[in-house]
N, C-alpha and C positions, 0 to 999 in steps of 0.2 A: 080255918081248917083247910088242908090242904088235898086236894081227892086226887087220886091216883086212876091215874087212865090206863085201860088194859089196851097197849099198841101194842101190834103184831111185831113181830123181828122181821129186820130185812127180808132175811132168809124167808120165812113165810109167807109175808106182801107175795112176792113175786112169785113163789108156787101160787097161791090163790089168784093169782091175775093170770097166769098159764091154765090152771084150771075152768076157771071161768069161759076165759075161750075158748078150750076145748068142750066145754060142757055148750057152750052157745053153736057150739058147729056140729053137733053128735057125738058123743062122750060114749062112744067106742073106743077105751083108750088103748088097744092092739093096734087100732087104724092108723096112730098118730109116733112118730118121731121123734124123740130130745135128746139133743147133742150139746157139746160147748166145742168151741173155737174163739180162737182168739181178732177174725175178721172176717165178720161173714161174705164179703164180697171177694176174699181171698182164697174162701172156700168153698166146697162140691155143692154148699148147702145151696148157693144162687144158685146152682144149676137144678137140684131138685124141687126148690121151692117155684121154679119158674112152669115148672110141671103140676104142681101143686094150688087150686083156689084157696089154700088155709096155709097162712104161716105166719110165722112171728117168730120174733127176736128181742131178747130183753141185755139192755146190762148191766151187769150184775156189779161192777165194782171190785170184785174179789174172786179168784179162782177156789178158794174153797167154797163161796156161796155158791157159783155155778154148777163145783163137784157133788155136793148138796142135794141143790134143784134137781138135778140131773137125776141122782140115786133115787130119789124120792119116787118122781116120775115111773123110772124103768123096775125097780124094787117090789115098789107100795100100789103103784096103779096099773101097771103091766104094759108101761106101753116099750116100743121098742127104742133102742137108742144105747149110747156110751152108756154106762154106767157109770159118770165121777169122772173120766180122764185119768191122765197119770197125775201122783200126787207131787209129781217133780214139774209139773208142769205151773210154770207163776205169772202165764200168760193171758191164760184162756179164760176169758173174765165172759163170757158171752156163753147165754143159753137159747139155743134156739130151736124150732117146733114147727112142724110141720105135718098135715096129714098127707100120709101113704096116698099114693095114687097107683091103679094097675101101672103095667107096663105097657110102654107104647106098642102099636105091632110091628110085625116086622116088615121090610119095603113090600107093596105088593098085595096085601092082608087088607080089605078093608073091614073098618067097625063094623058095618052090617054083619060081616061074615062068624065076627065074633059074637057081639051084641045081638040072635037072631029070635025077632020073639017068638020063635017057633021050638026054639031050642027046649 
């Protein structure tokens, strides 16, 4: 007899692995970021993520899985990000994640002045 295993869909696995980490870092998912592109190191995301102690990148294989991931994230859990991409787009096989950091200050500004625990 032959027993039938309940496996997740691609599509699934990798939200539940995006999830996981965002729920293992504070699963305030406003805080947190999900985009696609097609090369993360081609993209603004290096430069945010290098701002950022939390981030990841998965890939997806396919530009609807990532359009997918992506919608689910920004739709279903509220966090910010693309919504999907364009559906002309049959490149952008990469979902990537990242929590929100403030903004840096401006020249001049130090952290204390903002950070004041007096405030």
């Amino acid at each position: 007899m032959k027993r039938e295993m309940n496996v997740p869909s691609k599509t699934q696995k990798i939200i539940d692995d995006i999830k996981n980490y965002i729920d293992a870092r504070g699963a305030d998912y406003a805080e947190w970021y999900v985009g696609i592109c097609a090369d993360p190191y081609g993209n603004d995301f290096i430069t945010r993520k290098m701002r950022s102690l939390y981030w990841m990148y998965v890939e997806t294989g396919s530009p609807q899985i990532a359009r997918d991931v992506t919608t689910h994230f920004v739709s279903s859990l509220g966090t910010d990000g693309n919504v999907g991409g364009s559906p002309t787009d049959n490149v952008s096989t990469i979902v990537y994640v990242y929590k929100k950091v403030a903004p840096l200050p401006s020249p001049g500004v130090r952290w204390s002045d903002i950070f004041s625990p007096n405030s």
